[in-house]
Every structure is written in structure tokens, then in C-alpha cells.
C-alpha positions in Angstrom: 49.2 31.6 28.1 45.2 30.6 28.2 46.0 29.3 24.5 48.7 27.3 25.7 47.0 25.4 28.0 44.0 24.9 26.1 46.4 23.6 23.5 48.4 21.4 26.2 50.0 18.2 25.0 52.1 15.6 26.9 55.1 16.9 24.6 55.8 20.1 22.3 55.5 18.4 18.7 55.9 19.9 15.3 53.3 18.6 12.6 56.1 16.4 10.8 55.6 12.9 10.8 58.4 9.7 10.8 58.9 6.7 9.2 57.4 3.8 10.2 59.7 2.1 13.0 60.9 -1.6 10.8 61.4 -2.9 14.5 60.0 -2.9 17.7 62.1 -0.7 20.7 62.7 -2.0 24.1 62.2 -1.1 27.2 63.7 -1.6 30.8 60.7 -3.4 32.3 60.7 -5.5 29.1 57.3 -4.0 27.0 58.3 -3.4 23.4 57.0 -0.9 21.3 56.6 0.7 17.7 55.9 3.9 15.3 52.9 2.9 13.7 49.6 4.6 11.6 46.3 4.0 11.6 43.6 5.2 8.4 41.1 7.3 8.4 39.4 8.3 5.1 42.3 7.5 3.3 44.8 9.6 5.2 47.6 8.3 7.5 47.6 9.0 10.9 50.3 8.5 13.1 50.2 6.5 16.3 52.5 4.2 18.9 51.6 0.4 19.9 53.5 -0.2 23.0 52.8 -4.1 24.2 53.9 -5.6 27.6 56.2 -8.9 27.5 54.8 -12.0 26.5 52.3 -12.8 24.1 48.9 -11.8 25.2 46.3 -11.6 23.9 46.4 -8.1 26.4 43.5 -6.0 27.4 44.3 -2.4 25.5 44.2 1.2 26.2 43.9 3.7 23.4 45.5 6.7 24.1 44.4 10.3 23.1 46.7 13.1 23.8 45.9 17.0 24.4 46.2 19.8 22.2 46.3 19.8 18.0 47.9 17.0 16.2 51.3 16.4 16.4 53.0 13.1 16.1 55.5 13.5 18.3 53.5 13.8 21.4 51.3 10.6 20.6 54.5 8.9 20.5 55.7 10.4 24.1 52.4 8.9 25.1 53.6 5.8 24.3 56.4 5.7 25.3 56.5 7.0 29.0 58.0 5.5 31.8 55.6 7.5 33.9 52.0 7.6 35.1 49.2 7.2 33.1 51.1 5.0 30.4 53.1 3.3 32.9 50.6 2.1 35.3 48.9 0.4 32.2 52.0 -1.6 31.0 52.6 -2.4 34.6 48.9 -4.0 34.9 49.6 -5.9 32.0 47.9 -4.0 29.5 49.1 -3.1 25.4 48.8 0.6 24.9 47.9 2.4 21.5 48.7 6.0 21.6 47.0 8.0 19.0 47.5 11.2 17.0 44.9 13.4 15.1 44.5 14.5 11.1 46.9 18.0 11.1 45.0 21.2 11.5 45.9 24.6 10.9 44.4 26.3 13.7 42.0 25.6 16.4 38.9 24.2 15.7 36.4 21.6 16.6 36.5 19.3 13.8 34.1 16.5 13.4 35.7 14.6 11.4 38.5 13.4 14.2 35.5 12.1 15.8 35.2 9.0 13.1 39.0 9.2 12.7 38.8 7.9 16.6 36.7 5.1 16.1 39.3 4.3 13.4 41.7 4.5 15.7 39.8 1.9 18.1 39.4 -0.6 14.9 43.1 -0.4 14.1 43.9 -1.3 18.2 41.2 -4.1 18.2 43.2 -6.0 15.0 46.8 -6.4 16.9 46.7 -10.1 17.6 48.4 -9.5 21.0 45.7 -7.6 22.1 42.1 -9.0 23.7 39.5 -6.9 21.0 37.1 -7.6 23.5 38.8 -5.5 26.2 39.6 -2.0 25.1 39.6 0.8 27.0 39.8 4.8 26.0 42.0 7.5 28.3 42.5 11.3 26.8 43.3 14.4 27.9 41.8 18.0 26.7 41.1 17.6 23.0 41.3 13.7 23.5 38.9 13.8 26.3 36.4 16.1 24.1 36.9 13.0 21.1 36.5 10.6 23.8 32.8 12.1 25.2 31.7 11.6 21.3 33.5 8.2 21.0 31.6 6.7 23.6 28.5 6.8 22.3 30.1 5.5 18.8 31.9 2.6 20.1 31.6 -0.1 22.5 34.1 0.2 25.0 35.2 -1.6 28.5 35.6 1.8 29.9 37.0 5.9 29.0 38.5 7.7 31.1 37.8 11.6 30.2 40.2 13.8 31.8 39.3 17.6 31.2 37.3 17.5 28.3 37.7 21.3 27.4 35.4 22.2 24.5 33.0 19.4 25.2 29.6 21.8 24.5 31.1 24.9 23.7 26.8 25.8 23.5 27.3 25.3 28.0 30.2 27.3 27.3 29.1 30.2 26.2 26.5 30.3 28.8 29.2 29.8 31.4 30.6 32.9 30.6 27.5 34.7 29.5 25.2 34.1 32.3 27.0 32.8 35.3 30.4 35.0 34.5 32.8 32.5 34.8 36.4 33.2 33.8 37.3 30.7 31.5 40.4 30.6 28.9 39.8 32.6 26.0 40.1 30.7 23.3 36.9 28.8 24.1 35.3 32.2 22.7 37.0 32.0 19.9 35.3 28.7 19.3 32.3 29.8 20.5 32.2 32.3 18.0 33.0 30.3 15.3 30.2 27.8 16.0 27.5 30.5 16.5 29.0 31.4 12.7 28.6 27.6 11.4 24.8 27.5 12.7 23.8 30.8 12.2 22.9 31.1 15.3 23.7 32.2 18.9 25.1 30.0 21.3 21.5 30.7 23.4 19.0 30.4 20.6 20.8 26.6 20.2 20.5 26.1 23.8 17.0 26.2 23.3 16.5 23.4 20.3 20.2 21.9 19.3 18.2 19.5 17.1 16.5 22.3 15.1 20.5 23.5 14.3 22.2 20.1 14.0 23.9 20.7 17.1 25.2 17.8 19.2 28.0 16.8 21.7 29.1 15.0 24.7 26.4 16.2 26.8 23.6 15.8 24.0 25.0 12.8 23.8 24.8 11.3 26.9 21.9 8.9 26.7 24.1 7.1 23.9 26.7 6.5 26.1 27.6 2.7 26.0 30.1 1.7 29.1 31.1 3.1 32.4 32.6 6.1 32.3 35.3 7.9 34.9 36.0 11.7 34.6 39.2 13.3 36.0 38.7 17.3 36.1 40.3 19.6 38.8 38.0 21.9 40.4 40.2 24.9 39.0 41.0 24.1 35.7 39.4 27.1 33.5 39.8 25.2 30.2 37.6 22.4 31.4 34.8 24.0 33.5 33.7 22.1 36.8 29.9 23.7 35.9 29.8 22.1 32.6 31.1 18.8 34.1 28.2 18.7 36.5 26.0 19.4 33.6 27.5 16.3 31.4 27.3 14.2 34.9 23.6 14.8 35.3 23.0 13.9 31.6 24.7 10.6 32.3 23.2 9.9 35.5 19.9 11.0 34.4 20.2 8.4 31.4 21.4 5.5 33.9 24.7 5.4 33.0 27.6 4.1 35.2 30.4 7.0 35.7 32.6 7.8 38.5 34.5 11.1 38.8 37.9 12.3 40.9 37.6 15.9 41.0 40.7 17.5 43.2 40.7 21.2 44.4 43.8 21.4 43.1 44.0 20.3 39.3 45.1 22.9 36.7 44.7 22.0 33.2 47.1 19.0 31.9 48.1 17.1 35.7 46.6 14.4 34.5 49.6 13.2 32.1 51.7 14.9 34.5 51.7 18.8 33.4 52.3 19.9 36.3 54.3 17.1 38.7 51.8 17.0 41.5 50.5 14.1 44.0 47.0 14.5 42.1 49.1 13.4 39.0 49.9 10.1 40.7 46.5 10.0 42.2 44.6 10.1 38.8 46.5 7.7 37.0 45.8 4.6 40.3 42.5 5.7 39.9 42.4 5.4 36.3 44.0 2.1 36.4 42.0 0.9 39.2 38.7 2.0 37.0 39.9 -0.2 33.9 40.7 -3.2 35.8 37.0 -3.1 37.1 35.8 -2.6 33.4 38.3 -5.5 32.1 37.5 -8.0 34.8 40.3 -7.9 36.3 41.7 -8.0 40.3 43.8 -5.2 41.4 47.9 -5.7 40.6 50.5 -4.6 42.6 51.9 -3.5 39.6 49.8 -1.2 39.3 49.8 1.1 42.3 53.4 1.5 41.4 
């Protein structure tokens, strides 16, 4: 069950992927939308452009979704007629839902971190969309893409929602030192890092650049635009303690970030997993955050 939600994605999807769509599917409030790919390294990656009506240009929201790589649940992303995806096609914003290169099992693999900024270049060249205003929303694994991505890319804004895995290093010494009971499969990652750098999780702690070590949190001085982080105070796939730890590294660099952090918000309510009012809650919030970053006034749209 820990594995499950660790793994959580906004829809159970096989590895398979589809044709590209030859035209573009319409929707009840009038946005459009399409199958699409984006490259990365040579290798096809599957992902959904969804575009409100008229002709733009739109501000955009790249989408990353929770769990492994499955094209079906990047296009659910898209797709929605609910919160987060929604709110953004209801503000007047294009969408670009994105999947990841397959995997076998598990892992923490660096190379979907370029694959993202791919991902960001292949939104930016719609000619609907405003390549000027492009924000980033994931969940889980997207989240723990989107704390590297930011310090890759320039961005109008990310939202991170429960970055599990983010500095599996913090981690370790979560469970280690201050005993916290977190899903099990972050050990399993833990162990297999400790096995990449030949060394423990604690002997890194003490000089990541000596090992080559790096993430979110080492990261953080490289940020480059405001940041907002959804994370429930009992979700045990994305620590609270290792949040406070990336939020001090951000603030402690000068970086703009803003958090919503509910008592109440197991792993995946963010896209709606499961239907609570903090759902709802995080998705105005996220809204309300990109139409800061885009320059734009609050819609009524929106707070639909």
C-alpha cells in the first residue's frame, strides 16, 4: 500500500503508448485538445496540449504527473474537467501535460530531469502559447523533476506538490535520526543511492560535492522564479521535515516561495486522490499563485 502511494498517478496507466491524435478533441467549455510527443535524446515521449478557445497567444502550464511513466495518465492530466487542470483552462491558460521515458522499476533517474526541460522547450514552440509565460505544476515524481527543473529553466512560477524523493540523503536521516515513519520504498531508494556513491547516506550528508551528490535542496540557491509548495502535514511519502529543510534553503538563498501546508493532506489530494475540500483549496491557490507570476488579475473563472 506505501508503494502505491509513492507511486500515485492521477490515473492507473499501462506503459503502452497511442497514436498521435490527427485532430484536435473538444470540450464542453470550448478548449480543444490533442495526443501529442515531445523528444528527448532521441526518444519519443508522450504528452497532451489542451488550449482554451480562441487564438492566444496563452500563458502555459506544463503538467507533471505522479508515479512512473505511463501515457495514459499524462493524458488524464490533460484532459480533466476537474481541479488543478480545470482551473487553468478556466483562467485562460493552454496546458501541456507531460509523461516520462518508461522505467522498469523505481528509481531516481537523472536523465528525466533534461527530458523536463525538453518538455518545457517543446510547450514554449506552440504558437498559441505566450513562451514568455510558462509555468510548471507536478505532483510526487513531477514535483521531485520540478525542484531540479527550476534551477534549469526559467520559469514564471512551479508549483511543487509533495515532492517525495526530493533528497533521499534528508531521507535517510529522517528515518535514521529523528525516527520518522515514512513509506518504505524511500529505503529502497536510499539504499540504492548509498550503492551508486559508495557511500552512506550520512558520510554524503557531510560533503555531497565530494560524491557528486545534488538535489532540490542542494539546489536551492539556483532556483530562478517564485516558487509555491503544496505538502499536507501527514503525507509520509513527502516528509513535512524535509520540506522545512528545502524552505530554509530557499529562503536562506532569497528566493520568493510560498507554501499551503493542510493538517490534513495524504499523499496525491492535490490532483484530487482523495476528493477532499483541501483538493479544491490547492488548486485556487495554485491558480491564484500563477496569475501573480503571469501578470495577471484574479478571474472569476478561476475560483470556479
Amino acid at each position: 500500500m506505501c508503494i502505491r502511494n509513492l507511486l500515485f498517478a492521477f490515473c492507473l496507466a499501462g506503459i503502452g503508448g497511442a497514436a498521435l491524435a490527427a485532430d484536435w478533441e473538444p470540450f464542453p467549455d470550448g478548449s480543444t485538445g490533442q495526443v501529442t510527443e515531445y523528444k528527448a535524446s532521441g526518444l519519443a515521449i508522450p504528452a497532451y496540449i489542451r488550449k482554451p478557445k480562441g487564438a492566444g497567444p496563452f500563458p502555459v502550464v506544463v503538467v507533471g504527473h505522479g508515479g512512473r511513466s505511463g501515457p495514459n495518465a499524462a493524458y488524464a492530466m490533460g484532459r480533466s474537467q476537474k481541479p488543478p487542470t480545470q482551473n487553468f483552462i478556466d483562467a485562460g491558460w493552454a496546458v501541456y501535460s507531460i509523461d516520462y521515458r518508461p522505467q522498469e522499476k523505481v528509481n531516481i533517474d537523472p536523465r528525466e530531469i533534461d527530458d523536463t526541460v525538453e518538455a518545457v522547450k517543446a510547450a514554449r514552440g506552440y504558437s498559441f502559447v505566450d513562451p514568455k509565460r510558462v509555468g510548471y505544476i507536478g505532483g510526487s515524481h513531477g514535483a521531485q523533476l520540478g525542484s531540479r527543473l527550476v534551477s534549469r529553466v526559467d520559469l514564471s512560477g512551479a508549483v511543487l506538490c509533495a515532492p517525495a524523493a526530493m533528497d533521499l540523503v534528508q531521507d535517510k536521516i529522517a528515518m535514521v535520526e529523528r525516527h520518522e515513519q515514512l513509506v518504505s520504498v524511500l529505503m529502497t531508494l536510499v539504499k540504492a543511492m548509498e550503492q551508486k556513491y559508495g557511500a552512506t547516506a550520512e558520510e554524503i550528508a557531510k560533503d555531497p560535492k565530494k560524491y557528486g551528490y545534488s538535489s532540490g535542496i542542494t539546489e536551492a540557491a539556483e532556483v530562478r522564479c517564485p516558487i509555491l509548495i503544496v505538502n499536507g502535514m501527514n503525507d509520509n511519502n513527502s516528509p513535512p521535515s524535509i520540506i522545512e529543510i528545502y524552505l530554509k534553503a530557499l529562503r536562506g538563498a532569497g528566493k520568493q516561495v510560498e507554501t499551503y501546508m493542510p493538517d490534513n493532506g495524504p499523499h496525491g489530494f492535490y490532483f484530487g486522490r482523495p476528493d477532499i475540500p483541501e483538493w479544491k483549496e490547492s488548486a485556487l491557490r495554485a491558480t491564484a499563485f500563477f496569475q501573480k507570476c503571469f501578470g495577471q488579475p484574479a478571474s472569476r473563472a478561476a475560483a470556479k
